[in-house]
mmCIF file of the C-alpha atoms, coordinates in Angstrom:
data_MODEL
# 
_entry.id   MODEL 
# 
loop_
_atom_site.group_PDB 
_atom_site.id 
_atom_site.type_symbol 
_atom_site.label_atom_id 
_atom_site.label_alt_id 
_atom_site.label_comp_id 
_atom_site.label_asym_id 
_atom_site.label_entity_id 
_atom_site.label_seq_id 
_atom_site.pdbx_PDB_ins_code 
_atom_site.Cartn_x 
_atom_site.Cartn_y 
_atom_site.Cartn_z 
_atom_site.occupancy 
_atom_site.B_iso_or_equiv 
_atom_site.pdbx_formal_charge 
_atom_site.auth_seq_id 
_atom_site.auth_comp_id 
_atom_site.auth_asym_id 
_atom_site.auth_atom_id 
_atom_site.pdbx_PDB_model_num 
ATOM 1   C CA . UNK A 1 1   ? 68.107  166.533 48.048  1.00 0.00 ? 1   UNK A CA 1 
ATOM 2   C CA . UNK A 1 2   ? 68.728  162.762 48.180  1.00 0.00 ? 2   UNK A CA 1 
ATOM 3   C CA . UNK A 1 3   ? 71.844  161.899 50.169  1.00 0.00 ? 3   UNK A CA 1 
ATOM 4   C CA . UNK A 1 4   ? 74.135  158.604 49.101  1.00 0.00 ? 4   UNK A CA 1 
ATOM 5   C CA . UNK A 1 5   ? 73.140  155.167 51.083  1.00 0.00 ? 5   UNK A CA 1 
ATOM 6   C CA . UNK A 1 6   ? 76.745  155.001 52.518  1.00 0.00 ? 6   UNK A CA 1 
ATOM 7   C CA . UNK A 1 7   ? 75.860  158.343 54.774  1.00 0.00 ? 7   UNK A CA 1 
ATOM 8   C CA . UNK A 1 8   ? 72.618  156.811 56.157  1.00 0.00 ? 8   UNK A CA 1 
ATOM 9   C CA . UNK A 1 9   ? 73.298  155.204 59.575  1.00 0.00 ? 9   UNK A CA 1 
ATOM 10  C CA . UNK A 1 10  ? 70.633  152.746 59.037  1.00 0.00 ? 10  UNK A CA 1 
ATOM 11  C CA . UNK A 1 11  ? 72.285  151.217 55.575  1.00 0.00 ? 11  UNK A CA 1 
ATOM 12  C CA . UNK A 1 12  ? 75.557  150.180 58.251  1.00 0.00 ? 12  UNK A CA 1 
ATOM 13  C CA . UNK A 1 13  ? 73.221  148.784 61.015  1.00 0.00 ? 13  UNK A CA 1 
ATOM 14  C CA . UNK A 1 14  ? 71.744  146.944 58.932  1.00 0.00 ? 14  UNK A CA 1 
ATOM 15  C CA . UNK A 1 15  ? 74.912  145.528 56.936  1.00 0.00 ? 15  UNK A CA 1 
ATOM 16  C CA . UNK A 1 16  ? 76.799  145.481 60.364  1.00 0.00 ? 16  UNK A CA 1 
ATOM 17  C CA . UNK A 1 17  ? 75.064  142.546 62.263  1.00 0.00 ? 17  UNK A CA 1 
ATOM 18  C CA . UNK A 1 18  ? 75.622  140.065 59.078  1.00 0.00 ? 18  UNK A CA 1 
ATOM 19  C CA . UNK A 1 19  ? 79.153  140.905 58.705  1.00 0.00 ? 19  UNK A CA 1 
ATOM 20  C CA . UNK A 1 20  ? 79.720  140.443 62.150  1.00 0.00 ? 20  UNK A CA 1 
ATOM 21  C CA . UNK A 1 21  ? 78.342  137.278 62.377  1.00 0.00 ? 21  UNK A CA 1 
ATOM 22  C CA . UNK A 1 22  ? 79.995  135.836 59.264  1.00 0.00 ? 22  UNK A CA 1 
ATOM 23  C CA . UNK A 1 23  ? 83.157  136.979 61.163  1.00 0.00 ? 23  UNK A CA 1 
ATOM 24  C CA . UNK A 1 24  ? 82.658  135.620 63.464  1.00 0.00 ? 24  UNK A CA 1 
ATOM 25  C CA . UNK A 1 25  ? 81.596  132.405 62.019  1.00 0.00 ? 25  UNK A CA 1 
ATOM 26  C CA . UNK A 1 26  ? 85.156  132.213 60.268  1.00 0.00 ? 26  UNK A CA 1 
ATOM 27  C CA . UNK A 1 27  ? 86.988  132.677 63.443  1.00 0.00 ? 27  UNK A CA 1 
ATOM 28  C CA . UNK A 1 28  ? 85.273  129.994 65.124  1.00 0.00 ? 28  UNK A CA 1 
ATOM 29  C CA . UNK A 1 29  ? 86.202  127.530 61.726  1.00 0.00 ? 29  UNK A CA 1 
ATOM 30  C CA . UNK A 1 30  ? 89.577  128.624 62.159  1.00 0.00 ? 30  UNK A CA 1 
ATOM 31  C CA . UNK A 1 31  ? 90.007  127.874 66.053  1.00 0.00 ? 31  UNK A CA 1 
ATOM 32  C CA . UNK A 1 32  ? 88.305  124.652 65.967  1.00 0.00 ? 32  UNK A CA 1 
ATOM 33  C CA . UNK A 1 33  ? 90.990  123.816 62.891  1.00 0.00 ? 33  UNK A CA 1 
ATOM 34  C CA . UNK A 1 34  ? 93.889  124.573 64.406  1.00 0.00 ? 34  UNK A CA 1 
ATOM 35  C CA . UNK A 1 35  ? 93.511  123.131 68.171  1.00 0.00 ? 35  UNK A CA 1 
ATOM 36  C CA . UNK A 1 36  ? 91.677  120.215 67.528  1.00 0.00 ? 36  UNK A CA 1 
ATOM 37  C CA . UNK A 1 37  ? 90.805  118.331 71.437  1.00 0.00 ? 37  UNK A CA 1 
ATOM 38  C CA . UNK A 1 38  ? 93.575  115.455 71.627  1.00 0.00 ? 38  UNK A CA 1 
ATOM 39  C CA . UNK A 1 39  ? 91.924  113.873 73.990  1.00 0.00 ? 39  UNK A CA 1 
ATOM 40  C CA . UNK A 1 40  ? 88.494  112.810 72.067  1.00 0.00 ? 40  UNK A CA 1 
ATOM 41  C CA . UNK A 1 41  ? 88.899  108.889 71.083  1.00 0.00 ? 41  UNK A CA 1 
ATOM 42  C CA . UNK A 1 42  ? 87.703  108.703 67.217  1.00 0.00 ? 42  UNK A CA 1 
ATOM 43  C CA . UNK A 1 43  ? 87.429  104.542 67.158  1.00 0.00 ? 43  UNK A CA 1 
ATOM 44  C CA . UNK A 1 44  ? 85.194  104.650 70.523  1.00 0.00 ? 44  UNK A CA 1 
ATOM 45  C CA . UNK A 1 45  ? 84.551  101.031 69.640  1.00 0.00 ? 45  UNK A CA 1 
ATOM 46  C CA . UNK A 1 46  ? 88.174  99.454  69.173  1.00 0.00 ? 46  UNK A CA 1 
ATOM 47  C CA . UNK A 1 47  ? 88.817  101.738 72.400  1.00 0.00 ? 47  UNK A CA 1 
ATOM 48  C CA . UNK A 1 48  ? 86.464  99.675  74.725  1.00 0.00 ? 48  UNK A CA 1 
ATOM 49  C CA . UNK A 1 49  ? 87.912  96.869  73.563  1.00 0.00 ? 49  UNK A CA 1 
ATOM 50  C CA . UNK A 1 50  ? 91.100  97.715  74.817  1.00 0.00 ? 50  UNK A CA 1 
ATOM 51  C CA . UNK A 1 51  ? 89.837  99.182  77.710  1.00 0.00 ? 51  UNK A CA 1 
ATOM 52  C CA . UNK A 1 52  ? 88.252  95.340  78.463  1.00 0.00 ? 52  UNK A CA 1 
ATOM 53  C CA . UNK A 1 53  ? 92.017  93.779  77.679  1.00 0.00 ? 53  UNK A CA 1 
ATOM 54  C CA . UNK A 1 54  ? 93.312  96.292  80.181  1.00 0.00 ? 54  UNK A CA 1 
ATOM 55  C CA . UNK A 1 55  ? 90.547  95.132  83.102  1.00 0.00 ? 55  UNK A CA 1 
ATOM 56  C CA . UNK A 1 56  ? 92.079  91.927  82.874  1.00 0.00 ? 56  UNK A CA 1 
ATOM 57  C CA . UNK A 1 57  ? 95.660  92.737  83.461  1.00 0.00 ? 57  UNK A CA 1 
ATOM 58  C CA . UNK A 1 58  ? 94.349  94.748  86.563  1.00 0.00 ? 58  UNK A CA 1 
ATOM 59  C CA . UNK A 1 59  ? 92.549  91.679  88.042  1.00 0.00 ? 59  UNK A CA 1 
ATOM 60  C CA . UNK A 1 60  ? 95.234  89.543  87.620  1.00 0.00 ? 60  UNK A CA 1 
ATOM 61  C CA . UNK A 1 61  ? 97.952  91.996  89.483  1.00 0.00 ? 61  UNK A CA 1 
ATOM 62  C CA . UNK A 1 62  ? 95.124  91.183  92.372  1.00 0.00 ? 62  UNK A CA 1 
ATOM 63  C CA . UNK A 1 63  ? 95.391  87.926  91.978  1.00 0.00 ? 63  UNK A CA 1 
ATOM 64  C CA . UNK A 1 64  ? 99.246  88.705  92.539  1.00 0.00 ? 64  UNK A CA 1 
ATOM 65  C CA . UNK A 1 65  ? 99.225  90.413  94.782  1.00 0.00 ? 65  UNK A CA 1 
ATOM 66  C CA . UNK A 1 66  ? 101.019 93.497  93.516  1.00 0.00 ? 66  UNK A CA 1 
ATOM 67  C CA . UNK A 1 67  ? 101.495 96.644  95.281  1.00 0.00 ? 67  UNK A CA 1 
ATOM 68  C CA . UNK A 1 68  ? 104.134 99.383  95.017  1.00 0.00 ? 68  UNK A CA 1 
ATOM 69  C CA . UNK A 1 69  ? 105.476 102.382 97.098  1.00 0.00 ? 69  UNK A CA 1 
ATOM 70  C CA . UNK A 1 70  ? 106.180 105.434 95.147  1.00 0.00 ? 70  UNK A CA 1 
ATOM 71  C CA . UNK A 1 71  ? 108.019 108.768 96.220  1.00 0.00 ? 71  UNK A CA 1 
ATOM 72  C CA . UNK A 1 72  ? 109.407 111.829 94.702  1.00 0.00 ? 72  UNK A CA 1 
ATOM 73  C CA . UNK A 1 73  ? 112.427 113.772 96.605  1.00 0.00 ? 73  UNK A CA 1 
ATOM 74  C CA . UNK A 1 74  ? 114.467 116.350 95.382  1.00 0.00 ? 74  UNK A CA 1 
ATOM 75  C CA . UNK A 1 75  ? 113.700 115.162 91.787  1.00 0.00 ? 75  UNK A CA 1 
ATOM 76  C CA . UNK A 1 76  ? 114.447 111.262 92.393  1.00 0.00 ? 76  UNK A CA 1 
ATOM 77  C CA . UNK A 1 77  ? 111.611 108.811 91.904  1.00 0.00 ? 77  UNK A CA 1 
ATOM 78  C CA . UNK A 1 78  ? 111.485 105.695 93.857  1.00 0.00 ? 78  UNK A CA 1 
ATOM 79  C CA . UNK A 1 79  ? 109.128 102.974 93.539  1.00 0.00 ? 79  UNK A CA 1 
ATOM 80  C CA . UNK A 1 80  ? 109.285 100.223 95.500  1.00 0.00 ? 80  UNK A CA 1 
ATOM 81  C CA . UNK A 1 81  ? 107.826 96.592  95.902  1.00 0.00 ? 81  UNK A CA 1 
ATOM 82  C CA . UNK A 1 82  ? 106.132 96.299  98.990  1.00 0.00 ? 82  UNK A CA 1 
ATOM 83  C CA . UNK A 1 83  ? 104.639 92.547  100.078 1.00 0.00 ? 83  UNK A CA 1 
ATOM 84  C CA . UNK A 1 84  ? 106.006 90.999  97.078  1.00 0.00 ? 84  UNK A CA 1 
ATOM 85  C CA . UNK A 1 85  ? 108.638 88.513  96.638  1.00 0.00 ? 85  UNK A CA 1 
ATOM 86  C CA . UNK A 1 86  ? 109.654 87.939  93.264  1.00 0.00 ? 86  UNK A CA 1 
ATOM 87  C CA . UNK A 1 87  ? 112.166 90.006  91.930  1.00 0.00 ? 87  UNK A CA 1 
ATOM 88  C CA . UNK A 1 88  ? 111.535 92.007  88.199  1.00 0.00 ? 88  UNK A CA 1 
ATOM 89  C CA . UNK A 1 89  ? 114.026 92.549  85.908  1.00 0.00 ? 89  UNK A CA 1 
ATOM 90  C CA . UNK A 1 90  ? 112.574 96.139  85.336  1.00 0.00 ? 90  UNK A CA 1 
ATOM 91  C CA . UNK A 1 91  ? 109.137 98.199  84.964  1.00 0.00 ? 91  UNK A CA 1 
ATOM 92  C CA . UNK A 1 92  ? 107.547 100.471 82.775  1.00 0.00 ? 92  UNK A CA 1 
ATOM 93  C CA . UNK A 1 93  ? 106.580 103.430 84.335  1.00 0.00 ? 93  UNK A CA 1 
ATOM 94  C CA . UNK A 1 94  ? 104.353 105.750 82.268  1.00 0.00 ? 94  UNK A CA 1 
ATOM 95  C CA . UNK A 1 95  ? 102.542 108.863 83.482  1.00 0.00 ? 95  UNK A CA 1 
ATOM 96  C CA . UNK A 1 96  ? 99.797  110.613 81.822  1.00 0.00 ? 96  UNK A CA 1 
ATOM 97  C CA . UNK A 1 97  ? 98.596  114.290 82.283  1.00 0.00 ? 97  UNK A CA 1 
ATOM 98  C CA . UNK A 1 98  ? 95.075  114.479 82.878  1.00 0.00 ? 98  UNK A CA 1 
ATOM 99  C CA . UNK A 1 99  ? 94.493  117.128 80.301  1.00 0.00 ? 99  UNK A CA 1 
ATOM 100 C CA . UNK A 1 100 ? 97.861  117.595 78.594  1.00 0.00 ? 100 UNK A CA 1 
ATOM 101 C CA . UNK A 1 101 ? 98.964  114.772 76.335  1.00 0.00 ? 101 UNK A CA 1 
ATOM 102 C CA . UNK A 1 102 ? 102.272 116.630 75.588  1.00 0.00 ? 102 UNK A CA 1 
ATOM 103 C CA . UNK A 1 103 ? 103.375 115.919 79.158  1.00 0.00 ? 103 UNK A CA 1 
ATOM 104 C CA . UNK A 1 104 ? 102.843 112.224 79.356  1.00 0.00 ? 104 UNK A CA 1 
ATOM 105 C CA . UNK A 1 105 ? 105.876 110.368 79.211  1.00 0.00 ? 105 UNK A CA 1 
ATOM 106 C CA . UNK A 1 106 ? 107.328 106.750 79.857  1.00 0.00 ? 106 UNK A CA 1 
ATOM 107 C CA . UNK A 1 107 ? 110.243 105.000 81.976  1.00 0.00 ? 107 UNK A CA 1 
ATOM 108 C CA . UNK A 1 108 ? 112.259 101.765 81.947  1.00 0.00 ? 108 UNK A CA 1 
ATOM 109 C CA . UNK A 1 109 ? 113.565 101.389 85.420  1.00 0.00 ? 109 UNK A CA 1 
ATOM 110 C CA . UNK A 1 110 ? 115.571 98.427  86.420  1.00 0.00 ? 110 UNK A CA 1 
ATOM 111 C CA . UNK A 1 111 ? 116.100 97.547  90.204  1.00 0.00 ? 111 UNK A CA 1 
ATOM 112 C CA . UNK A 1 112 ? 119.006 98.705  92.176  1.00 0.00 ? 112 UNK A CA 1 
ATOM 113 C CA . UNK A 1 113 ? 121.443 96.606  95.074  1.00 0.00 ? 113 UNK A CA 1 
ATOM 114 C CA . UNK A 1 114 ? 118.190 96.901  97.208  1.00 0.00 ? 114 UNK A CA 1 
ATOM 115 C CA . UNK A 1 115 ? 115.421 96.267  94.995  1.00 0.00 ? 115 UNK A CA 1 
ATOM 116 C CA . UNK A 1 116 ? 114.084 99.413  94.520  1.00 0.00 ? 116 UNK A CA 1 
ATOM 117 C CA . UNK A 1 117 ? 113.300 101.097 91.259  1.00 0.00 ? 117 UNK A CA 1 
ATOM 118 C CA . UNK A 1 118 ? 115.127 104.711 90.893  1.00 0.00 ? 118 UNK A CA 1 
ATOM 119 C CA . UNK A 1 119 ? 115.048 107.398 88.663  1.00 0.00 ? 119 UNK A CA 1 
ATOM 120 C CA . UNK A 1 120 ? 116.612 111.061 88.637  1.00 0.00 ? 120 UNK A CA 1 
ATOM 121 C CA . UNK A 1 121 ? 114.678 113.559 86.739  1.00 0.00 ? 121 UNK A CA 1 
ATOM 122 C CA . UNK A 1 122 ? 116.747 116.747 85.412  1.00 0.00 ? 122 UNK A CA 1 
ATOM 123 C CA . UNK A 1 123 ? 115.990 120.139 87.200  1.00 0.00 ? 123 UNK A CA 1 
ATOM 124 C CA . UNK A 1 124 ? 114.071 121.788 84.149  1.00 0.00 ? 124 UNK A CA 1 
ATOM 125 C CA . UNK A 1 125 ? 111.636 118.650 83.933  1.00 0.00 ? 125 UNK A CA 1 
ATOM 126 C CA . UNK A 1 126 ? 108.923 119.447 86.313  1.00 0.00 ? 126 UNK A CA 1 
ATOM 127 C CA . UNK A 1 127 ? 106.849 116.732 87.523  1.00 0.00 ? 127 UNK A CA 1 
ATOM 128 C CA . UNK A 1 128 ? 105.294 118.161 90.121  1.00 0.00 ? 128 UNK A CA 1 
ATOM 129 C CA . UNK A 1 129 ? 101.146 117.987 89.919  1.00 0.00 ? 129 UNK A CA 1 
ATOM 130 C CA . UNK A 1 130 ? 98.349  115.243 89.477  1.00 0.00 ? 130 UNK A CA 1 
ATOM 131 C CA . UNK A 1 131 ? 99.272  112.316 87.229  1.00 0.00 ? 131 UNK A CA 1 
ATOM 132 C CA . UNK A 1 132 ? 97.775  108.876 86.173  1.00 0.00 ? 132 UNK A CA 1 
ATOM 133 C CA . UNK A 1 133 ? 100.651 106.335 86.911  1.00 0.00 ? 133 UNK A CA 1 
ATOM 134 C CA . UNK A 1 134 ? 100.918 102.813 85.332  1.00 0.00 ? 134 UNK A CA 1 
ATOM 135 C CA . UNK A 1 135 ? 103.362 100.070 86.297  1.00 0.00 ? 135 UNK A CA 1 
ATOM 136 C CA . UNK A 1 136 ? 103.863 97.304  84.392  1.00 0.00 ? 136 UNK A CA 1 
ATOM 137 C CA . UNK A 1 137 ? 106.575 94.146  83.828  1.00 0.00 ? 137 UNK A CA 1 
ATOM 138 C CA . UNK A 1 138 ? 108.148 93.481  81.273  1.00 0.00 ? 138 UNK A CA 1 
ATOM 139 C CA . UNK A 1 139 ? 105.829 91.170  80.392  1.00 0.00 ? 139 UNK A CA 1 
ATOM 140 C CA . UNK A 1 140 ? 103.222 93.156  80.540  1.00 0.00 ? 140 UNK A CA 1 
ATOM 141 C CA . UNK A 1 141 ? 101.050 90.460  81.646  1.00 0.00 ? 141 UNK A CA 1 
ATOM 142 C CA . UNK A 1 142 ? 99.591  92.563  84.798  1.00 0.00 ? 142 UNK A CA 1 
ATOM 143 C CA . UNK A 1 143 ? 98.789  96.273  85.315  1.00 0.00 ? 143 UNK A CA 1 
ATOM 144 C CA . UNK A 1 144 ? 98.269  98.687  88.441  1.00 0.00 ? 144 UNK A CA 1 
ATOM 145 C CA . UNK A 1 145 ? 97.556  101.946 87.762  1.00 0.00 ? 145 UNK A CA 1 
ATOM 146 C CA . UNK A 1 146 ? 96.383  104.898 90.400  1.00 0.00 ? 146 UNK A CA 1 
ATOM 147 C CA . UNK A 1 147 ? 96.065  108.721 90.303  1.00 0.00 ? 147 UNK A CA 1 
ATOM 148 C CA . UNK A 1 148 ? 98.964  110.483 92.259  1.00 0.00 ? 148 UNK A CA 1 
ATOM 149 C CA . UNK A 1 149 ? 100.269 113.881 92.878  1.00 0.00 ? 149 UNK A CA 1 
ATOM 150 C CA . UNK A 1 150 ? 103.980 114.999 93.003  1.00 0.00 ? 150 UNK A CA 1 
ATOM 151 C CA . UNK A 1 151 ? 105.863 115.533 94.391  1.00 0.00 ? 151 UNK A CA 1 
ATOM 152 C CA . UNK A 1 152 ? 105.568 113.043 97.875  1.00 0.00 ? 152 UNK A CA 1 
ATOM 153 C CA . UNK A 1 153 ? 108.453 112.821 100.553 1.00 0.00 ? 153 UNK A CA 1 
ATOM 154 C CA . UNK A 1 154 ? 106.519 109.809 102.085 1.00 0.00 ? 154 UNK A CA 1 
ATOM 155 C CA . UNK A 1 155 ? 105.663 106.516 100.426 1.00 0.00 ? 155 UNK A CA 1 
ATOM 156 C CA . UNK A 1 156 ? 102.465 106.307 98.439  1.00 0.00 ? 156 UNK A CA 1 
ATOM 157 C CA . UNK A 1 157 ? 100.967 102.862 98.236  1.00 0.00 ? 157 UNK A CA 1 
ATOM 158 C CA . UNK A 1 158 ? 100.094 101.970 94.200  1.00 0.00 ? 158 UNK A CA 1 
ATOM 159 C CA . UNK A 1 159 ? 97.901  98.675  94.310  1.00 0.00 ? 159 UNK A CA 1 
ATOM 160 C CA . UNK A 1 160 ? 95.520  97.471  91.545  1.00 0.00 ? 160 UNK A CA 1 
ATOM 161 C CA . UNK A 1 161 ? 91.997  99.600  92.109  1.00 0.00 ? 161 UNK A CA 1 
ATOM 162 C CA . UNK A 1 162 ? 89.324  96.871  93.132  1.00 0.00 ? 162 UNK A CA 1 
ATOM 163 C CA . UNK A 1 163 ? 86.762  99.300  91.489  1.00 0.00 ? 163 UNK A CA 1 
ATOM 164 C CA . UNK A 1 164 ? 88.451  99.445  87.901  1.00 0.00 ? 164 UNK A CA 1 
ATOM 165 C CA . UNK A 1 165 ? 88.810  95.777  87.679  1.00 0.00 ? 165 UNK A CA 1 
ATOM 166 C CA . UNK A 1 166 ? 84.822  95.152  88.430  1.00 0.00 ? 166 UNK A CA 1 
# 
């Protein structure tokens, strides 16, 4: 008596290792769609460029002489010049997430009475971790960046990085 090829176990080994790995194939299509990696640069070339522009501004904040304390306290920011005497109408303060673009963001801080540069986060933003700060003027004819982590009680120095600018 011949039986049906359906009730041979052999017939769904065999037919069970393709299937699997066309299903898995699709799932692997699907997750690379849907959470593409933000942080791959697609014009490398136009990037390096930029990257050259930015060198620039960091070599001439040495030639400045520009250097900055930074804190964080009970959710105030405080940056302040240190060694510098000309006054700035205000900064731009942005701070990128090393691996979450979604958690970068950017601040216009003016000075206060004693020159400082203040700014009050709300309780539910939390700030606390590593971060890439940049300061720049208005201008934005100099740059100094460093890598931080929040929150600090003490001062911080931020100066331009000898390294990046070489």
């Amino acid at each position: 008596m011949k039986t049906s090829w359906y009730r041979e176990p052999w017939a769904w080994f065999v037919f069970i290792l393709p299937f699997t790995a066309v299903v898995a194939g699709i799932a692997t299509f699907i997750i690379a769609n849907t959470n593409p990696d933000t942080l791959v640069v697609g014009d490398y070339y136009k990037k390096g460029k930029a990257i050259n522009l930015e060198l620039g501004k960091i070599k001439q904040a040495q030639k400045l002489g520009m250097s900055f304390g930074l804190k964080l306290v009970d959710d105030q920011l405080i940056i302040r010049p240190t060694g510098i005497e000309k006054e700035f109408p205000l900064l731009n303060v942005n701070f990128y997430h090393p691996t979450l673009a979604d958690r970068d963001f950017s601040l216009v801080l003016t000075p206060d009475g004693n020159g400082n540069f203040t700014h009050i986060f709300e309780a539910d933003k939390n700030v606390a971790g590593k971060w890439q700060v940049t300061i720049t003027p208005f201008e934005n004819h100099w740059k100094i960046q460093a890598v931080i982590t929040l929150p600090q009680s003490d001062f911080i120095a931020i100066a331009p990085d000898t390294a990046q600018a070489n």
